[in-house]
Backbone as JSON, one array per atom type, in Angstrom:
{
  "sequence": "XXXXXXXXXXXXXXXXXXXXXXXXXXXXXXXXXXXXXXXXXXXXXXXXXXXXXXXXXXXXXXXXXXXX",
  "N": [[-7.1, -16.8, 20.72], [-7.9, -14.9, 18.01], [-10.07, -13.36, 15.67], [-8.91, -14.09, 12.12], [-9.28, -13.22, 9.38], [-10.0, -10.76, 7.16], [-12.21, -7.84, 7.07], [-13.95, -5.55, 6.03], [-15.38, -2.57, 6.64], [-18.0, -0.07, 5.76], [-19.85, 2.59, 5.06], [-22.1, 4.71, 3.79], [-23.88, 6.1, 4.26], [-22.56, 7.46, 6.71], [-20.15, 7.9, 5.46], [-17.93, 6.49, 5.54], [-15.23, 4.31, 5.54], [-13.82, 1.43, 6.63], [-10.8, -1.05, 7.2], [-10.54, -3.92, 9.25], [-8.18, -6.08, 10.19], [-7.52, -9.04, 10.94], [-5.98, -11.66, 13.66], [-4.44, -13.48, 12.25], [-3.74, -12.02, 10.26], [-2.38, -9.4, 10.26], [0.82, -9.0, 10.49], [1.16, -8.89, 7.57], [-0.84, -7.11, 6.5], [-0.37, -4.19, 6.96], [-1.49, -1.11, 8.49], [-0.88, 1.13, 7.95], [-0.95, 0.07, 4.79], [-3.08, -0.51, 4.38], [-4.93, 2.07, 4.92], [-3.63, 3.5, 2.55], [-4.75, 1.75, 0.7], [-7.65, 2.82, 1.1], [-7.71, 5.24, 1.02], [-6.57, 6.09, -1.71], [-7.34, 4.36, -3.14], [-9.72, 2.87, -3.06], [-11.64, 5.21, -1.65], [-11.89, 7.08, -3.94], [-13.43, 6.02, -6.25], [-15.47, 5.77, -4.83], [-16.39, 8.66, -4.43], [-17.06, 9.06, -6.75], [-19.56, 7.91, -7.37], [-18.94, 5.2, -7.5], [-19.64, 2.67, -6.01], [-19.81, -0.09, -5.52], [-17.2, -0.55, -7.68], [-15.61, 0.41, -6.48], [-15.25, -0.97, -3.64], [-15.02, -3.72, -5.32], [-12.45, -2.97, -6.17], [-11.08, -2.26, -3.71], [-10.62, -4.87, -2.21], [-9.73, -6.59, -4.05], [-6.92, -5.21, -4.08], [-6.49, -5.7, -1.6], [-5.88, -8.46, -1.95], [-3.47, -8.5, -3.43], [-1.64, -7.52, -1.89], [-1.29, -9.29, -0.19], [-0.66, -11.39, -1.37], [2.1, -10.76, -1.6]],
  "CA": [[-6.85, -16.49, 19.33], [-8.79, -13.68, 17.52], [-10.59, -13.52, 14.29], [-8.66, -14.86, 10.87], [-9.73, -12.87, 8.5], [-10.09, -9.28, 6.9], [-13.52, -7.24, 7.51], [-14.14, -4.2, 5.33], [-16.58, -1.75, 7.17], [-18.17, 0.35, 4.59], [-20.94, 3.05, 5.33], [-22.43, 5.43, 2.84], [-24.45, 7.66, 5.07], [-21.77, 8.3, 7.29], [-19.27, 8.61, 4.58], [-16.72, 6.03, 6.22], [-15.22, 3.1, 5.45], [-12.03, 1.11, 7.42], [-10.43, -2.25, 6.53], [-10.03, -4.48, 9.7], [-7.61, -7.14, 10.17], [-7.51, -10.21, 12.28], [-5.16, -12.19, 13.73], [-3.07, -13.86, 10.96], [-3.27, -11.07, 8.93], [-1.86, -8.05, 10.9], [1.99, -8.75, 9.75], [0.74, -9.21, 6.45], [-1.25, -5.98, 5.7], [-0.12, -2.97, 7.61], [-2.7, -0.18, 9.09], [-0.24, 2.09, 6.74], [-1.33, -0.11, 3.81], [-4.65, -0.47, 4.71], [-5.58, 3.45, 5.0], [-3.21, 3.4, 1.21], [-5.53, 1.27, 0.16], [-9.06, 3.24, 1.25], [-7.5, 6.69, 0.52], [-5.9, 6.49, -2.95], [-8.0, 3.06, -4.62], [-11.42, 3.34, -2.85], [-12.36, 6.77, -2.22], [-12.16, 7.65, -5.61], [-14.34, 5.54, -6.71], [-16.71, 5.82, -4.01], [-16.77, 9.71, -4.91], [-17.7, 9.1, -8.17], [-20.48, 7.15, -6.77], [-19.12, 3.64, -7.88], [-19.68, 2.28, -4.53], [-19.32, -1.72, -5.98], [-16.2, -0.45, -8.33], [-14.73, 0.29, -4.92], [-15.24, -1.85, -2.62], [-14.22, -4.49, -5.52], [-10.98, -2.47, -6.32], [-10.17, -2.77, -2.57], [-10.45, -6.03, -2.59], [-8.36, -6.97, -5.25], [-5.44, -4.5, -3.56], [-5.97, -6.4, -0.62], [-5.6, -9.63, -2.27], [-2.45, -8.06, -4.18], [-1.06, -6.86, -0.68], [-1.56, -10.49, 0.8], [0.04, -12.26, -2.1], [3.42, -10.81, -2.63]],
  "C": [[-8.04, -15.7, 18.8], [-9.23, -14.22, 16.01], [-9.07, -13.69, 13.2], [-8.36, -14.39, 9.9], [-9.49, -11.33, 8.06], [-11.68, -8.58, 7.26], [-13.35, -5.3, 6.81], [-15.52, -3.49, 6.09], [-16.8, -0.62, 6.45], [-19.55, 1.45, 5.16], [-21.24, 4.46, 4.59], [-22.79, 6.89, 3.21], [-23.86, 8.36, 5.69], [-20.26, 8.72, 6.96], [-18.44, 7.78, 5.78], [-16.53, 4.8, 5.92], [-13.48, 2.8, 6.01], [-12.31, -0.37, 6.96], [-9.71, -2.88, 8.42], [-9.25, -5.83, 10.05], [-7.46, -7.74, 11.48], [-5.88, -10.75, 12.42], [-3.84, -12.47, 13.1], [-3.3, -13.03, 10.28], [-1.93, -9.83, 9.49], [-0.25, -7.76, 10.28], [2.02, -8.52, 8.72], [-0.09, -7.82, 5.64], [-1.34, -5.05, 7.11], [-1.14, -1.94, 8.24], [-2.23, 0.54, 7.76], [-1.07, 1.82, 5.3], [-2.44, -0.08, 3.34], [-5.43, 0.81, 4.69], [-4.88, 3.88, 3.26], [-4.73, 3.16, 0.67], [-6.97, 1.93, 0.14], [-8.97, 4.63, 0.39], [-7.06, 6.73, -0.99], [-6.78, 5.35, -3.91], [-9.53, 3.61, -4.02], [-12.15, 4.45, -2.61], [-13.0, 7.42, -3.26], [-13.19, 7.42, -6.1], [-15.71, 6.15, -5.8], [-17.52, 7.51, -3.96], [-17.45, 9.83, -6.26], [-18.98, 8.05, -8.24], [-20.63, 5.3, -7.11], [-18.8, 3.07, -6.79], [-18.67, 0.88, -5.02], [-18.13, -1.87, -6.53], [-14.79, -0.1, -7.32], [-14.28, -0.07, -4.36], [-14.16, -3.44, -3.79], [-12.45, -4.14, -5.68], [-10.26, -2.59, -5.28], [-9.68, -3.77, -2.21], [-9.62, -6.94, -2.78], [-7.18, -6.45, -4.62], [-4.82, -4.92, -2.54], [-5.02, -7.79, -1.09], [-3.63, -9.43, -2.6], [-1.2, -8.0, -3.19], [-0.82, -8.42, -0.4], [-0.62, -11.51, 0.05], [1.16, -12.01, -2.1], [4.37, -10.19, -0.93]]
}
């Protein structure tokens, strides 16, 4: 059995960030939704240099994703 969880990998300098999912998640939040989620909520932000306004907005989209 594999990791559990979600894992946001986030990196400034090299301008990249991916959202990996574990185990019990994988049915649950898509790759599809998951690159949604970086490209259209966090980017943005992270261009406009609100790194933290980002990362929490992803977050939350995950959460949003996970709940319904």
């Amino acid at each position: 059995m594999g990791p559990k969880g979600i894992l946001i990998v986030f990196s400034m300098k090299q301008r990249q960030v991916r959202i990996e999912t574990g185990s019990e998640i994988w049915g649950r939040l898509t790759d599809e939704e998951a690159k949604s989620i970086i490209d259209e909520i966090m980017v943005p932000e992270f261009k406009k240099e609100n790194y933290f306004k980002g990362l929490l907005k992803g977050i939350t989209a995950i959460g949003t994703e996970l709940k319904s």
